[in-house]
N, C-alpha and C positions, 0 to 999 in steps of 0.2 A: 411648192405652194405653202404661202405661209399660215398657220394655224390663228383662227379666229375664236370668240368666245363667244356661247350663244348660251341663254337664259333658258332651261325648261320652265315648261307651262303647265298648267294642270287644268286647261279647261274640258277635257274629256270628265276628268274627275269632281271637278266642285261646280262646274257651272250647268244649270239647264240647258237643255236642246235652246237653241234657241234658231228662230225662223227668220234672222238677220232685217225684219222691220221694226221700227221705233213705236215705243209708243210711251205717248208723255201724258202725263196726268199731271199739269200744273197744279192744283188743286192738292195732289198727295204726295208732292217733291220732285215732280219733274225725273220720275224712276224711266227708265229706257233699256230695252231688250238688246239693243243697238250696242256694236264694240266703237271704241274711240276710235278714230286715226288712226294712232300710232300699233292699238292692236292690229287693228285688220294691216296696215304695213307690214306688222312682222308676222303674220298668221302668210303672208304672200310671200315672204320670205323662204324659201328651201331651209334654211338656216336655221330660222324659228321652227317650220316643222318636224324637220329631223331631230333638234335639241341634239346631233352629237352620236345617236343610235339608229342603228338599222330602222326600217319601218318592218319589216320581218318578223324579229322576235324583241325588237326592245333593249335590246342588250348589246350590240355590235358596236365598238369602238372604232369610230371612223377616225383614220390620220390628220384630217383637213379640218377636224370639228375639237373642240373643248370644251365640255356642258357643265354648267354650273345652278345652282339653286339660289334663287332670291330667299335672303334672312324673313321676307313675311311668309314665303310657301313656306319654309322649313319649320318656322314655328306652328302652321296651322295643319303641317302633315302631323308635327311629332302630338295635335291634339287630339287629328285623328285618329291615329294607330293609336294613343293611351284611351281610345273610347270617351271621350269628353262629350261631356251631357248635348244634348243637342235642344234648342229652342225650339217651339209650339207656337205656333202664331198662326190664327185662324178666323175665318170672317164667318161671324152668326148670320145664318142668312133665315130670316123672315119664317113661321109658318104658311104655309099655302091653304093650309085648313084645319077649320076650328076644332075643337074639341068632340064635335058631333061628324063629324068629319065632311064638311059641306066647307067648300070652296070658298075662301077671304077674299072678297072684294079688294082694291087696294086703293083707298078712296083717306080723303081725311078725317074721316070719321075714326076708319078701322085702324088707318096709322097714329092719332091720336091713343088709341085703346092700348094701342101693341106698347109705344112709347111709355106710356106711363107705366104700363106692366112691366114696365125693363126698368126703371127706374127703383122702382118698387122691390124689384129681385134682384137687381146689382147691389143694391145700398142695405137688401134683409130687411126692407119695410121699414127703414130710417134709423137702422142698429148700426149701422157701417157708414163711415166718413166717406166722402163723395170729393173727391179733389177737381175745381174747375181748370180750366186752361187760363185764365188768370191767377189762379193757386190761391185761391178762398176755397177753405173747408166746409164743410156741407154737413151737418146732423140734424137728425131726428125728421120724423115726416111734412113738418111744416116746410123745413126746408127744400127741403125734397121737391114739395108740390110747388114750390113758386119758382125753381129751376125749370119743371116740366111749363110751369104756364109762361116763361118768360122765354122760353123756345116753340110752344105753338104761337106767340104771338109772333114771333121771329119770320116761322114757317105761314104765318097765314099775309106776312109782310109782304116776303118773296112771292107766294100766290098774286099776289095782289100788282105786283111791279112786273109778272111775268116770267118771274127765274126758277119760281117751281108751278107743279101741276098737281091735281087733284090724287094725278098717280106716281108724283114724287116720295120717294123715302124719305121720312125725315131724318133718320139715322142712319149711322154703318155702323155696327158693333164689329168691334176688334177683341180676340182674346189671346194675351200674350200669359206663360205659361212655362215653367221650369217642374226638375222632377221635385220627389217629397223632401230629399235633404238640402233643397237649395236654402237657403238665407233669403226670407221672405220680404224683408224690409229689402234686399237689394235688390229683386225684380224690381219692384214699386217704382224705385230711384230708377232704375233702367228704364222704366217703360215711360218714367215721367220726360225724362230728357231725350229721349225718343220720341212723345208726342211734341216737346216743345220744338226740338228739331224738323220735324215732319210738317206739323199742321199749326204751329205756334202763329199766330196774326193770319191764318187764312180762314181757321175754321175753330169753333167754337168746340171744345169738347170738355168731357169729366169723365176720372177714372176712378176706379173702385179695389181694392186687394179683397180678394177674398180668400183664408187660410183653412174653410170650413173642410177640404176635399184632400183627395192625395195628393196632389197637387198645386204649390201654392201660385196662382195665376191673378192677371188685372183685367177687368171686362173696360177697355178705353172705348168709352161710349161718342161720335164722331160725328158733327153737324153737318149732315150730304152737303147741304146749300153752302158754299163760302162767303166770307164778307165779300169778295171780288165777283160773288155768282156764277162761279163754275162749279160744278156738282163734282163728288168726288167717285171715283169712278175705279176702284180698287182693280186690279188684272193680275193676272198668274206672275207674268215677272215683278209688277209691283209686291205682291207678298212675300216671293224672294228677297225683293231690298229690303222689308218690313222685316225681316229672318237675319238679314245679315248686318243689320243697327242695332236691331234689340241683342245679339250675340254681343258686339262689340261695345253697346253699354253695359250688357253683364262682365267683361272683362274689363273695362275702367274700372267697376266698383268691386272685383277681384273675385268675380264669379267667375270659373274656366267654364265655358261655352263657345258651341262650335252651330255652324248653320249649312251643314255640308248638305246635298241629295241623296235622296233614299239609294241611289247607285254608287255611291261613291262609298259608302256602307255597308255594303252586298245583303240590301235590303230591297225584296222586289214587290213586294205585296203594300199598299197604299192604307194608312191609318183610317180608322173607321169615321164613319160620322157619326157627328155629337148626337142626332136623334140615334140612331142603331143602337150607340156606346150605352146610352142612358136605358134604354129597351132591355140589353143585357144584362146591363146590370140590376136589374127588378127581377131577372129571372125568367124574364117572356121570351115566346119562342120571336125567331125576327124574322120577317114574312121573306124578305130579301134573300136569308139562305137557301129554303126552300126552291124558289126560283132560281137562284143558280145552279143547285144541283139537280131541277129540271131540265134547264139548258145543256148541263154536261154529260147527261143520260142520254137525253136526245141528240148529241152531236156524237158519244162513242156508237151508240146505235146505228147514228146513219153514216159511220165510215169504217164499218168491218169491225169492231170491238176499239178501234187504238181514237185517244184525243187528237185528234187536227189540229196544226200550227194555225197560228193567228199571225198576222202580220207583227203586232207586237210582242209576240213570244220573237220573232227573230231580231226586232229592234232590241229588245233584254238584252239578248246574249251577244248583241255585239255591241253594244253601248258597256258592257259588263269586260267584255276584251278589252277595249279600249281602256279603259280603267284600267283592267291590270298590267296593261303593258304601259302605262304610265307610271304606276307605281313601281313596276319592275326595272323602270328607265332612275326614275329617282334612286331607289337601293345602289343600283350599280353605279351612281356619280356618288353618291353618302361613302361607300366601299372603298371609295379612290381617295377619300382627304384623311387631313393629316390631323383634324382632329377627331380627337378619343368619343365625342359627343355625335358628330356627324357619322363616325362606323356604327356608335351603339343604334342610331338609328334609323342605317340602315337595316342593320338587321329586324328592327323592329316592323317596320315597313314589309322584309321581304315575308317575316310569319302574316302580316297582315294582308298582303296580296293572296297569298296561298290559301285564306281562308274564305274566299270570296267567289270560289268555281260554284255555289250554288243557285242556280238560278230559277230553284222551283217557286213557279208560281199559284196562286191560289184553284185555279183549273185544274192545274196539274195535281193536287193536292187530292181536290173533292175528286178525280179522275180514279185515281188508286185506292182512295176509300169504297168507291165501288166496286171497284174489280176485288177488294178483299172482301166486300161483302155479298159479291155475287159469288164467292168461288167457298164463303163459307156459306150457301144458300147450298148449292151443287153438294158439298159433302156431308150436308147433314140428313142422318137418319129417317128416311120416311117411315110409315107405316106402313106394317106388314103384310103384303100380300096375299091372295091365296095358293097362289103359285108357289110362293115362298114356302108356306108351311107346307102345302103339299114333299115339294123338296125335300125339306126336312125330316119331315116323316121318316120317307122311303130311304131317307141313309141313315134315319135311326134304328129301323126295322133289318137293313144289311148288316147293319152292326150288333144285332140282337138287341136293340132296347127293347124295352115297353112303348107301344106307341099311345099315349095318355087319350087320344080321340076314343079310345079303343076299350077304357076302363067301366068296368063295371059301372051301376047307376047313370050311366049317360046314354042320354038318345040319341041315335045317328039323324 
């Protein structure tokens, strides 16, 4: 039989679960959950799926097979095992209630209010340059306010033609987002050619840098209604694709940036939300904790002392396998070549596979905090008994103490 060449994949590793239906958002680039063609061909392929290794342990050199690595996975493995910062990209979504904490209507009034108040805090109250999607600069508050009225009159257009509703968003805020040492002018650039890319002649938007935080991030402020009147309609794998542009315009402009999944990271607990993040960080307690660790009091309670698997506790840990026996398939083809660059990293690869058996998650976490604080409840000292001291007494008195009940000036 003669020896074939097949391409390992790394969709266990970089890619979301994905539920194999499409879905297009003309409106936000036409992103799809969907594999091409020619994927799903070689995904049906024997060929494709083995990549060359047992399905066993990842490692079995098959006679019939010869695996090799695409120059783009190898560059975006060797970002991962170097730990290459990873991009932030998140969608603001709306209060539901007000300050007094009574239920938001979602009416034009209150979207008019929320609008202008975003305007207002993207831009610091007209301190901070406002970049349009025609790339006119925007300062101070006058300008500011005739941006906001030149978009409610926009939105009351569409009201009016029938493309939005009284319960239409008029915004989707976007926040894109690098760590403290990145080069804050090259976000900016990144996110701009990114929205030009993305939303450029469909939809009206303006972006803002703000360097005030640990983080220097861009709020791309994004007009739902398009000129074509399809509302944009942002979905889980579209923010994927919004993760994996903004990465790869921070590496045109020579920021190394990666957009890998929390699993592909042996990272298993999911980043907080903006409201939580902000609560904590004032110092307040945050209601949500609490309630978790009632949950997980009341579940070791009702199953004998031990935490109960969740269905997605056993997805982790095999979506977590699968990762490593991917990465473990990669080291051992990295191991077989001739150059000095492709062993170095493998080996880097295989310390990064081995670092990734942790799969504790936050249940499990708040789980054993209580078992240490139930079992430091159980050994600590109560108060003394009368039993107790009687005890004592009577092996003070075998021993010939003085028994102090016993002392002159005291009453029995």
């Amino acid at each position: 039989m003669s020896d074939f060449n097949t391409t390992l994949g790394f969709e266990d590793c970089w890619s979301n679960p994905r539920s194999g239906r499409s879905v297009r958002s003309p409106a936000s680039g036409n992103f799809s959950t969907g594999r091409t063609g020619r994927d799903e061909q070689e995904d049906a392929s024997p060929r494709k799926k083995s990549a060359g290794f047992s399905s066993s342990n990842g490692a079995g050199r098959s006679e019939a097979q010869v695996a090799s690595i695409s120059a783009a996975d190898k560059a975006r493995l060797s970002r991962v095992v170097r730990g290459a910062p990873e991009v932030m990209v998140k969608v603001s979504k709306p209060a539901k209630m007000d300050k007094h904490g009574n239920p938001i209507r979602v009416n034009r009034q209150t979207e008019g209010t929320r609008v202008a108040a975003h305007f207002d805090y993207i831009s610091r109250n007209g301190r901070l340059e406002l970049e349009t999607s025609l790339g006119d600069v925007l300062t101070g508050k006058a300008a500011t306010a005739a941006l906001y009225a030149e978009w409610m009159q926009n939105h009351d257009e569409d009201r009016a033609n029938g493309l939005a509703s009284d319960r239409t968003r008029i915004t989707t805020s976007i926040v894109f987002s690098m760590p403290g040492n990145t080069n804050a002018s090259a976000v900016k650039d990144a996110v701009r050619a990114l929205a030009q890319q993305e939303f450029g002649g469909r939809h009206d938007y303006v972006m803002a840098l703000h360097t005030d935080t640990k983080h220097p991030h861009v709020h791309l402020t994004v007009r739902t209604v398009g000129n074509d009147g399809v509302k944009l309609n942002l979905r889980k794998a579209d923010l994927q694709h919004l993760r994996d542009t903004f990465a790869a315009k921070l590496r045109q402009c020579g920021i190394e940036a990666e957009s890998t999944p929390r699993s592909a990271r042996g990272v298993t607990r999911r980043g907080e939300r903006t409201p939580v993040y902000k609560i904590r960080q004032r110092g307040e307690a945050v209601a949500v904790d609490k309630a978790k660790q009632r949950e997980v009091q009341r579940d070791v309670a009702d199953h004998g002392g031990l935490l109960p698997d969740r269905p997605w506790d056993t997805a982790i840990v095999a979506r977590r396998n699968r990762v490593m026996t991917t990465y473990s398939a990669a080291a051992a083809i990295l191991a077989q070549s001739p150059n000095p660059d492709d062993r170095a990293l493998a080996r880097a690869t295989e310390q990064f596979a081995a670092g990734l058996t942790d799969v504790t998650t936050e249940r499990t976490t708040l789980a054993r905090e209580l078992a240490v604080e139930q079992s430091a409840t159980r050994n600590k000292p109560g108060p003394a008994r009368l039993g107790d001291r009687a005890s004592k007494r009577e092996q003070g008195a075998a021993k010939g103490a003085p028994d102090r009940d016993d002392g002159p000036g005291r009453e029995r």
